[in-house]
N, C-alpha and C positions, 0 to 999 in steps of 0.2 A: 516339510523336508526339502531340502536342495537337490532338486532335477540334475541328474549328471549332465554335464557338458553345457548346462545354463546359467543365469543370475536372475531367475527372476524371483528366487526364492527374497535374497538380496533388495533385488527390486521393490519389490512389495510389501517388505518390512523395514524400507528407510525409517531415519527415526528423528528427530530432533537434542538438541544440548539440554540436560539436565536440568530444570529449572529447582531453585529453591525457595520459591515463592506461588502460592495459588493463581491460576486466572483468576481474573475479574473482568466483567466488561468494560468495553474500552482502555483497558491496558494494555501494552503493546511491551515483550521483551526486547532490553536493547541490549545489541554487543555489540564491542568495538573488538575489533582482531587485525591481526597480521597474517595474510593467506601462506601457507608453506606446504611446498610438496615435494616431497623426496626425490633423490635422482635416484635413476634407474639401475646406475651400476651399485648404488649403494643396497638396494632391497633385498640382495640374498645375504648378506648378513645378519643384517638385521632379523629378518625373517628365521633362521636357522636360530634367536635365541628367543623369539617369540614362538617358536615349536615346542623349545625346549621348558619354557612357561607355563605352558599350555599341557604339557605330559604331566609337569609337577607340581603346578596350582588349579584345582580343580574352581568351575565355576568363572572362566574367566570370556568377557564376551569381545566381540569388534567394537570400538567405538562410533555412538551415534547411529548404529543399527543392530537390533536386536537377534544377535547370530553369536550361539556360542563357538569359540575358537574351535572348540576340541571336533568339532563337526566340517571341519576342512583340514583337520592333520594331515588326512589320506592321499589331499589333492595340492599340493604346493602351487600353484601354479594360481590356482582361484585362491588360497589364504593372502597369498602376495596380491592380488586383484583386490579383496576386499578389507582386508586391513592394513596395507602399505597403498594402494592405489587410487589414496584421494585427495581432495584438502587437506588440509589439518590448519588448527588455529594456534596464533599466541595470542591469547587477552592480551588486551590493553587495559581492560576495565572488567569490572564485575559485570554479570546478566542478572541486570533490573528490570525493576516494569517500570514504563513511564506512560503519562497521558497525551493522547490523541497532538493534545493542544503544546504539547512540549517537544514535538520530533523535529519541526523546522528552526526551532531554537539551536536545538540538539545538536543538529548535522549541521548548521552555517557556523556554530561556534567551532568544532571539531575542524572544519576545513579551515576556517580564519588560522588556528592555534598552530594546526600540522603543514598549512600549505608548502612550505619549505624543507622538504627533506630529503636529506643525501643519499645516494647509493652507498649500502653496505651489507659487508656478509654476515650473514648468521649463523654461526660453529654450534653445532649439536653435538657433545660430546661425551653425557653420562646418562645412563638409565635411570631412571627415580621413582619411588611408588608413595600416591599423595591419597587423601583420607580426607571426605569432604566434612564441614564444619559439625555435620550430625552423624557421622560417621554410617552412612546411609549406602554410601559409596566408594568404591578402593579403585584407585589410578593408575595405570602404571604407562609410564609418561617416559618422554626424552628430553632434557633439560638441558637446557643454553646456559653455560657457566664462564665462558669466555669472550671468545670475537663476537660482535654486536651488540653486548650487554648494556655496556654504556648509551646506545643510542637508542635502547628499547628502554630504558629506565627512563630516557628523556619524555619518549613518549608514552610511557604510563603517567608522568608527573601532569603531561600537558590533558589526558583524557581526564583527569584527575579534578584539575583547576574546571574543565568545563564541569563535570559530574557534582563538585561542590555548588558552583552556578544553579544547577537547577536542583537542589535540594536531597541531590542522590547519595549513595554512598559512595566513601572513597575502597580503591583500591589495593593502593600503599598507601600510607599514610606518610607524607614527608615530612622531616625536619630537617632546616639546615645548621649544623656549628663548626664556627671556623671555616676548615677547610673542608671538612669532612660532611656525608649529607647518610643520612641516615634513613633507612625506608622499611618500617612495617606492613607485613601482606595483611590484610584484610580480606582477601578472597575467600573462596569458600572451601577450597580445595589444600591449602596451603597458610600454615601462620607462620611466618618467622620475619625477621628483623630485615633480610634481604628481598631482591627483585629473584624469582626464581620464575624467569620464562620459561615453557615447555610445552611439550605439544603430548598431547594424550592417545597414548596409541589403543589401548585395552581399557576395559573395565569390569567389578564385578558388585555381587550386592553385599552391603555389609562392610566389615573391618575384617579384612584379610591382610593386614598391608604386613605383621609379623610372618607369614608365610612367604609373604610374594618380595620382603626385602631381601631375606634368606639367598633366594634363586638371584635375585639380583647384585646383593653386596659380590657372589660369587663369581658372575659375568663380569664384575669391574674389574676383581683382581686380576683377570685373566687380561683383563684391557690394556690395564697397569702394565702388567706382566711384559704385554707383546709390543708396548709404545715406551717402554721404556720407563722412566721418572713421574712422567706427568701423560694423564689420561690422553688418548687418541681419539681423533674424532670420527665421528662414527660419521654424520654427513655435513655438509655446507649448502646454505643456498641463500641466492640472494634476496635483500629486503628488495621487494618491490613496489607496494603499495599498502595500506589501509583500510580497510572496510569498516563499515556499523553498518549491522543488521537490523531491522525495526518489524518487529512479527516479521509477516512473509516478503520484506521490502530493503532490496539491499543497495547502499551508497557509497559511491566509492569518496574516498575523504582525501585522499594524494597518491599520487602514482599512478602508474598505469596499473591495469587490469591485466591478468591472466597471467600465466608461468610466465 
């Protein structure tokens, strides 16, 4: 149980990313990500519809630590702490295993690929619920549909190119024609034709996503509603760096470190 006025319940049940592949020894999961962290004036919004989630889809937990939501309703102040108050990721790449003997490949090809990249903002603008490839898992995410799109696609394509390098799987699959370039997810979270960045705020077990799209188509229209013609953004923050993670072993690939 959650000790009033603590975290260590939190604490002690940190948890890790989902994997969709067994260990084995000396395999190491690798993820490549975009680190993002909410602003602060943004979280009680937000917050207020992750409550309202949470009253009307039963079974929904914090991501990456094993705490059901509905066991902070009472305390606003710790739900915002633990499910607004951390990292969050955008993949670049799927979470593969790779071998021992493939990580300095890995990470010098990754920096060669990205070393050059520009400051820009990343618009978070729709709420989304994604359904993992064995339907094992139900998402409910914030999706990047606008500003920065373009320059997260680049950098899916370029984790891409190395990921084919070493035998791995692709991401998005690219094709280019004409003028136009065309990108299949291959994630595990997400199939469609597009890049659909996002960062994963909730989860639960199972295919719930008919229930939890329900509560969500509803939060947009209201979005709609209150911004007008075209969706409002819920937050902005800037790209600032790159990471791959390699088991417990993390690299920075460009950019500076930290908010």
């Amino acid at each position: 149980m959650i000790i009033s006025g603590t975290f260590d319940y939190l604490e002690r049940n940190s948890g890790s990313r989902i994997r969709s592949f067994p260990h084995i020894e000396g395999n190491y999961a690798l993820h490549v990500y975009i680190p993002v962290f909410i602003p602060s004036e943004r979280k009680k919004e937000l917050i207020q519809f992750l409550k309202k989630a949470t009253s009307l889809v039963q079974g929904l937990h914090v991501v990456d630590i094993d705490v059901p939501l509905h066991m902070l309703l009472k305390d606003e102040e710790k739900m915002v702490q633990a499910a607004l108050g951390r990292e969050f990721h955008i993949s670049l790449g799927r979470t593969v295993p790779i071998r021992v003997h493939q990580i300095d490949s890995v990470v010098a090809m990754l920096r060669q690929k990205l070393q050059f990249q520009k400051r820009y903002l990343i618009d978070f603008n729709k709420w989304e619920v994604f359904v993992n490839d064995d339907k094992t898992r139900t998402f409910l995410s914030i999706e990047n549909t606008t500003g920065g799109l373009a320059e997260i696609t680049k950098q899916i394509q370029a984790v891409n190119e190395v990921y084919k390098l070493h035998n791995l799987p692709e991401f998005y699959k690219v094709r280019v024609h004409r003028d136009y370039r065309f990108i299949s997810c291959q994630c595990n979270v997400c199939k469609r034709r597009d890049p659909r960045p996002h960062i994963s705020i909730a989860w639960a077990v199972g295919d719930i996503s008919q229930s939890l799209k329900r509560v969500v188509e509803g939060e947009m229209k209201r979005h709609i509603n209150v911004g007008g013609l075209s969706m409002r953004s819920m937050f902005t923050c800037k790209f600032s760096n790159i990471v791959c993670k390699v088991g417990n072993k993390t690299y920075n690939i460009c950019g500076s470190q930290g908010q």
